[in-house]
C-alpha positions as CSV (number, residue, x, y, z in Angstrom):
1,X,2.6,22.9,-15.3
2,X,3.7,21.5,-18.9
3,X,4.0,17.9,-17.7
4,X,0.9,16.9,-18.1
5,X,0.4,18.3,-21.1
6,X,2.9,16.6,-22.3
7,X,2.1,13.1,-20.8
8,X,-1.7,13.2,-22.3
9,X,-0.3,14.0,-25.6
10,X,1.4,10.7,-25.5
11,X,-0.7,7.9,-24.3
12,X,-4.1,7.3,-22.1
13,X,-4.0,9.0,-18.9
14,X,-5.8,6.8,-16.3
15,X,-7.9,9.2,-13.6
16,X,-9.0,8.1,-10.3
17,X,-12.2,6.3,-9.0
18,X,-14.6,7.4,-6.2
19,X,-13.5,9.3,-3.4
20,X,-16.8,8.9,-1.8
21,X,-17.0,5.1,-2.6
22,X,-14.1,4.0,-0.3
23,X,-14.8,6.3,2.1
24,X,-18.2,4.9,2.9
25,X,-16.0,1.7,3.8
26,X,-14.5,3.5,6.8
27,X,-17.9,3.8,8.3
28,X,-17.0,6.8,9.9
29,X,-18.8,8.0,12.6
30,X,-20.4,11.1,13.6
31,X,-17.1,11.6,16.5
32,X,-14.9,10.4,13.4
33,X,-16.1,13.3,11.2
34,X,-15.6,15.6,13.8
35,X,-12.0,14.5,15.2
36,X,-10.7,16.3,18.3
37,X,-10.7,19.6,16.9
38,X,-14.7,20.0,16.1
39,X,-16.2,17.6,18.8
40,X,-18.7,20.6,20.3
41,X,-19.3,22.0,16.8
42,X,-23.0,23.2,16.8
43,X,-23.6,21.8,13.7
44,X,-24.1,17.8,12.6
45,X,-21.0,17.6,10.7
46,X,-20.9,12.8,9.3
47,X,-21.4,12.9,5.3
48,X,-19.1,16.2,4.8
49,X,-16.7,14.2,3.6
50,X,-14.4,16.9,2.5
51,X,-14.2,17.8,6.5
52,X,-12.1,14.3,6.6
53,X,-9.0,16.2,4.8
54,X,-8.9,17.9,8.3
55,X,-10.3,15.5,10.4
56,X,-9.2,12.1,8.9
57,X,-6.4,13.3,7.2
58,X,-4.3,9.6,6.9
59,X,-7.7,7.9,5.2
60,X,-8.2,10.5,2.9
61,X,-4.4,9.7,2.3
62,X,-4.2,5.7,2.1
63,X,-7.5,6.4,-0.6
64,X,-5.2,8.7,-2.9
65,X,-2.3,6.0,-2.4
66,X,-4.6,3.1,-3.2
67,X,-5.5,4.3,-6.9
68,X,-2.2,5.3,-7.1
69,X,-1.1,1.4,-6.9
70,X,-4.4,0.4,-9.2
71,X,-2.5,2.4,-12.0
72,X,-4.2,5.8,-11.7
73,X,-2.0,8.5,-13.6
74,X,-4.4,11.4,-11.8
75,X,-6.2,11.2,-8.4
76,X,-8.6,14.2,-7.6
77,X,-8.6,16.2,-4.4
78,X,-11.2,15.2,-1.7
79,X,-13.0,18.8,-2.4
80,X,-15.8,18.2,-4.5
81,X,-18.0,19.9,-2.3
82,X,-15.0,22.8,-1.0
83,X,-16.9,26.2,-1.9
84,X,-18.7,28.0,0.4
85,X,-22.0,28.0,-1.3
86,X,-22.2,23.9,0.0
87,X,-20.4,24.2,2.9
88,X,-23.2,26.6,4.2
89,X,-25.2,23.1,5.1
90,X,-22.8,22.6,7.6
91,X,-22.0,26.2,8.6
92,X,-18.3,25.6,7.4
93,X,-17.9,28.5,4.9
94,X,-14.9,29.7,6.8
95,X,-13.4,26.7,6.0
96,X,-13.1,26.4,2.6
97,X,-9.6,27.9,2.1
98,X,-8.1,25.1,4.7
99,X,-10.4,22.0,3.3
100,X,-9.1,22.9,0.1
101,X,-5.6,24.0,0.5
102,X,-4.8,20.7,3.0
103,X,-6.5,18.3,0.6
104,X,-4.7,19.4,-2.1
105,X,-1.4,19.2,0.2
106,X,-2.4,15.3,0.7
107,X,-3.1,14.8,-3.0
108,X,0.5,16.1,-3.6
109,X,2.7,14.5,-1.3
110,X,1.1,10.9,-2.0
111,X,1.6,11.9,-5.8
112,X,5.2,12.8,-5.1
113,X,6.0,9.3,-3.6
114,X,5.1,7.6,-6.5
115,X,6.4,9.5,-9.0
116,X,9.5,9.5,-7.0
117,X,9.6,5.9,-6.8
118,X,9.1,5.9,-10.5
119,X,10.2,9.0,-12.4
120,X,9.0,7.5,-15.7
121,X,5.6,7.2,-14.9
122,X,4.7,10.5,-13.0
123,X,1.4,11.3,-10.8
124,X,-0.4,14.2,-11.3
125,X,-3.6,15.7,-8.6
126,X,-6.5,17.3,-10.4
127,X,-8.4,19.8,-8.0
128,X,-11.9,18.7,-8.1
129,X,-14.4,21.6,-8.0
130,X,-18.3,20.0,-8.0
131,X,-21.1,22.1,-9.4
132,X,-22.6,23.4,-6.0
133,X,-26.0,22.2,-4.9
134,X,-27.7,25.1,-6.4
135,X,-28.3,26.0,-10.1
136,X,-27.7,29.5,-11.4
137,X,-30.2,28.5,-14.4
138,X,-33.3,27.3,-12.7
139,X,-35.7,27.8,-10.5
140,X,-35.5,25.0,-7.8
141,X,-39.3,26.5,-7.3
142,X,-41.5,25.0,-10.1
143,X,-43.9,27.5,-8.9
144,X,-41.9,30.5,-9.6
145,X,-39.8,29.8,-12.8
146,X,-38.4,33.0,-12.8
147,X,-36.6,32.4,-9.3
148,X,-33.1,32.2,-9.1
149,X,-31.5,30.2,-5.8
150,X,-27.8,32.0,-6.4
151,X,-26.2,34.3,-9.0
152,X,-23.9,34.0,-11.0
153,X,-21.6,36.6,-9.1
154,X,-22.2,34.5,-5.9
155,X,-20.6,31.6,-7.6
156,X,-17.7,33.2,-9.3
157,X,-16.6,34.4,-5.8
158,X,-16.9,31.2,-4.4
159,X,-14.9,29.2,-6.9
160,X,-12.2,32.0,-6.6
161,X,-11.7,31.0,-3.2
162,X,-11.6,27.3,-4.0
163,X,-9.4,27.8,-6.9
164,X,-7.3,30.0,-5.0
165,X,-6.6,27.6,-2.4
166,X,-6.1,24.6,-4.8
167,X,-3.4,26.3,-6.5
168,X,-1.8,27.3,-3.4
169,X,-1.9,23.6,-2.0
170,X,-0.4,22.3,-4.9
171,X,-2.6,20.9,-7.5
172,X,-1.3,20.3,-11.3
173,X,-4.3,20.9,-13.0
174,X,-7.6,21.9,-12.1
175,X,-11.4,20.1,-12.9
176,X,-14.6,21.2,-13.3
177,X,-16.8,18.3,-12.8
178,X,-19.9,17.0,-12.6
179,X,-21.7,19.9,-14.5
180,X,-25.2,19.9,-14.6
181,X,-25.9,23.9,-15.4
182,X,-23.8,25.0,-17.3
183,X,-24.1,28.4,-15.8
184,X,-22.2,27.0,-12.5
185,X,-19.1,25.8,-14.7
186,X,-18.9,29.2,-16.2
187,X,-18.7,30.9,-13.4
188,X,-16.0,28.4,-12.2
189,X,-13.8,29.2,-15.1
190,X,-14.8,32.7,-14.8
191,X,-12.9,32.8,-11.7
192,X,-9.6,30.4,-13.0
193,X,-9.3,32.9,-15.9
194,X,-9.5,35.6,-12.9
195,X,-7.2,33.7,-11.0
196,X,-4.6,33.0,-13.5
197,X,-4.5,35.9,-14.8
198,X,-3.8,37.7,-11.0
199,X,-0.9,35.0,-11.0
200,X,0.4,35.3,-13.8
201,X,0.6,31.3,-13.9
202,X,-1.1,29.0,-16.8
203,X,-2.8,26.1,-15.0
204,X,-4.1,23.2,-17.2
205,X,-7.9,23.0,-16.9
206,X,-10.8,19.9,-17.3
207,X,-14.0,20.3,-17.8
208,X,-16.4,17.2,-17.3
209,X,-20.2,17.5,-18.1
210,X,-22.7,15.2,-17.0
211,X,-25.2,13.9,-19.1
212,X,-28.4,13.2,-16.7
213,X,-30.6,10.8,-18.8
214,X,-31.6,9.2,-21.9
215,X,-32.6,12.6,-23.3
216,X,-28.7,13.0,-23.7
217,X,-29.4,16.5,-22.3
218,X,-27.3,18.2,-19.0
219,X,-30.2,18.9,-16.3
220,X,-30.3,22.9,-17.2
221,X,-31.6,20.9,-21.1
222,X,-28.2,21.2,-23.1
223,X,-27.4,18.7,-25.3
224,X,-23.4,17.6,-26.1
225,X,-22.9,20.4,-28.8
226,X,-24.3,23.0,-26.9
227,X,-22.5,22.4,-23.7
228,X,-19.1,22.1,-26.2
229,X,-20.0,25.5,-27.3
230,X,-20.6,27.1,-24.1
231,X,-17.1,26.3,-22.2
232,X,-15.1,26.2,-25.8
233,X,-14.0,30.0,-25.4
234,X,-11.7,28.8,-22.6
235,X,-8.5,27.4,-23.5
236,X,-8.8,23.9,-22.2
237,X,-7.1,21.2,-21.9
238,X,-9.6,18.2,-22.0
239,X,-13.6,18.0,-21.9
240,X,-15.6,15.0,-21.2
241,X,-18.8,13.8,-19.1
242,X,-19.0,12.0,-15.9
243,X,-21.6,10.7,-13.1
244,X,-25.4,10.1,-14.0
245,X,-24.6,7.3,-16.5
246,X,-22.7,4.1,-17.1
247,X,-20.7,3.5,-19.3
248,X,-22.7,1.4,-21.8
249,X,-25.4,4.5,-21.6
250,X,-22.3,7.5,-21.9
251,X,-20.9,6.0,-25.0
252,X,-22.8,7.7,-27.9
253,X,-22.9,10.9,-26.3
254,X,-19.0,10.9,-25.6
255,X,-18.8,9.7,-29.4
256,X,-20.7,12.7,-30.4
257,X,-18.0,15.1,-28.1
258,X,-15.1,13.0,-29.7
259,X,-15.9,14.1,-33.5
260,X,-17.0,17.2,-32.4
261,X,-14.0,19.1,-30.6
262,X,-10.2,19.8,-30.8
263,X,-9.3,19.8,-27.2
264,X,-8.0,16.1,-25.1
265,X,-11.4,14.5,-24.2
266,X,-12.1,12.2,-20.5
267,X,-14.6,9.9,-19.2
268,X,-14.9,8.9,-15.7
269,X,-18.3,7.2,-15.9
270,X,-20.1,5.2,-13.0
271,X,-20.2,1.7,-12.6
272,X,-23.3,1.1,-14.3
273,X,-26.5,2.1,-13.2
274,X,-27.7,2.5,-9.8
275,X,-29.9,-1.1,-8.7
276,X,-33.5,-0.3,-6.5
277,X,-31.2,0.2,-3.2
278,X,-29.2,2.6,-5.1
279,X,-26.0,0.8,-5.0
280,X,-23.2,-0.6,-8.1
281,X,-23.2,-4.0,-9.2
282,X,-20.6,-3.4,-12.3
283,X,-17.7,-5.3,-11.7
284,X,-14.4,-4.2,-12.5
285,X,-14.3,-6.8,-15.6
286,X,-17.3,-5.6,-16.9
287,X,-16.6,-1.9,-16.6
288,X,-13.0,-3.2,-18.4
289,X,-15.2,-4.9,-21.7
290,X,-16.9,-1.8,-21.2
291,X,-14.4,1.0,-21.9
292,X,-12.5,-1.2,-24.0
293,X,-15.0,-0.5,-26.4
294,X,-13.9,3.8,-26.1
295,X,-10.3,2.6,-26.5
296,X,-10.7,0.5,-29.9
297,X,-13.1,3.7,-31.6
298,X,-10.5,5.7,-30.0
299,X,-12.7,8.2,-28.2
300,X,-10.5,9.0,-24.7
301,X,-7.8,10.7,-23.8
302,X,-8.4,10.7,-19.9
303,X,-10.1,7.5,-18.6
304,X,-11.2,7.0,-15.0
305,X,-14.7,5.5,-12.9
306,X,-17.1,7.7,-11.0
307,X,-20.0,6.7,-8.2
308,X,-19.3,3.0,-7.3
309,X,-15.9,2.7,-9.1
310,X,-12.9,1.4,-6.8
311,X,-9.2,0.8,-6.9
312,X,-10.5,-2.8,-8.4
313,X,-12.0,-0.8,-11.1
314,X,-8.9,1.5,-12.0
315,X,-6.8,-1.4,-12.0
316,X,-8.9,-3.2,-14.7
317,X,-9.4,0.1,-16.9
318,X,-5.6,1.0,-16.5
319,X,-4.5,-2.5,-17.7
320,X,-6.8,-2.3,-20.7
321,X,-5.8,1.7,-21.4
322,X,-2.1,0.9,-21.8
323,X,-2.7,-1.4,-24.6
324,X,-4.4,1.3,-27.0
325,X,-3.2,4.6,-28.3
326,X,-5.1,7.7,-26.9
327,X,-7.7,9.5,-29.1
328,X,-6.1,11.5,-31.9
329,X,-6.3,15.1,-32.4
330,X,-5.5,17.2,-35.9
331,X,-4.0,20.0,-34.2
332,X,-2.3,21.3,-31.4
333,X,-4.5,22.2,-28.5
């Protein structure tokens, strides 16, 4: 569990790109989602992309194994939507264990081959758990403010299960991404704290906010310091931000998380900003001038690319992040 720890500690550490990016290049159709197994479900099942660990489990595979060879140090486990709380769209709650536990078994065995094939350089899988699609904060209801969606109990027990199943299928450390309520991510370490404690095991944790607009607020109104402060009672190994922003637009707000904490910090932003159709235009070299420009003010620890970002962006951000040093910290997290 230590390796990582130790790797960070000694130069950048290059996270993947989009899981959901490359997938949308498969063009996978509604029989491809559903694979032998769930041809009659009841249910429309094409865009649950996590379902493709089960269904498609040799493209969810050859995805992991493409950032690998782009440079990626860390590739996350095709389970950002893998509680039950989102799988209830597709009426796949009593799936979650398996979606997680097999996607973290992927993750793991294309991580061993290239570690294997170079011991020097070893591959790590993060487990990614995504906020949910509800908000334990707000009211989804403008009309009744005081309404909540889900509780915070309902979310704790759903990222138990998750974590639960990550651990079990292998994963070296675990991230909480994406965060737009804070509320949701607390609950999500809730249940890791719950977890490892049960165990007895000490498994490295992430925690990536997002940042949803020029306010440099999350969407439940914190801004950087505030979300710092309400995940910094957990022992973690790195925080950062992700999604919603480029990384032109992330900059100053992952400058203000830099001076402000003590613990590893990561960016995995998008590439760029969405154009009218809602689609990436960045190109991998300009993404590369891009976070070049974290690396020489020395603000990362963990670098990667979100929405839009592809193996031809890892490859330009991991050739650029082994010619600096990683972000200094004064003492030992």
């Amino acid at each position: 569990m230590s390796r990582i720890r130790e790797e960070v500690s000694k130069r950048i550490l290059v996270l993947d790109g989009a899981m959901g990016t490359m997938l949308q290049r498969y063009n996978f159709s509604e029989s491809d989602f559903r694979g032998e197994r769930f041809k009659d479900y009841p249910t429309p099942l094409k865009g649950n992309n996590d379902l493709l660990s089960l269904t498609q489990p040799q493209a969810i595979a050859e995805v992991h194994r493409k950032y690998f060879e782009a440079g990626a140090d860390i590739v996350e486990t095709n389970t950002f939507s893998g509680t039950t709380v989102a799988m209830a769209d597709y009426n796949m709650e009593d799936l979650v264990y398996e979606l997680n536990f097999e996607s973290a078994k992927i993750a793991k065995q294309v991580a061993n081959e290239f570690t294997k094939q170079n011991p020097e350089k070893p591959r790590f899988v993060a487990g990614s758990i995504g906020p949910t699609n509800k908000t334990a904060s707000m009211s989804p209801d403008v009309n009744k403010p005081e309404y909540r969606a889900i509780t915070f109990e309902e979310l704790r027990v759903a990222y138990k299960t998750q974590v639960e199943a990550l651990i079990d299928g292998g994963v070296d450390v675990l991230l909480v991404e994406t965060i737009f309520d804070t509320l949701n991510a607390k609950a999500a370490l809730f249940a890791i704290e719950e977890v490892k404690e049960e165990c007895q095991i000490d498994i490295p944790i992430m925690v990536s906010g997002t940042i949803t607009d020029a306010s440099g607020r999350t969407l439940s109104g914190q801004t950087v310091e505030a979300f710092l402060t309400s995940i910094s009672h957990v022992p973690l190994l790195s925080v950062g931000f992700n999604c919603a922003l480029g990384a032109e637009q992330l900059k100053p707000y992952l400058q203000r998380l830099s001076y402000e904490t003590q613990y590893y910090t990561s960016a995995h932003p998008n590439a760029g900003l969405p154009n009218a159709f809602g689609e990436y235009d960045q190109s991998a070299k300009q993404m590369q001038l891009l976070i070049e420009a974290y690396l020489k003010d020395g603000l990362v620890n963990i670098i990667g690319g979100c929405c839009g970002t592809n193996p031809e962006h890892i490859k330009a951000i991991a050739e650029v992040a082994n010619t600096y040093k990683p972000r200094e910290i004064n003492v030992e997290v």
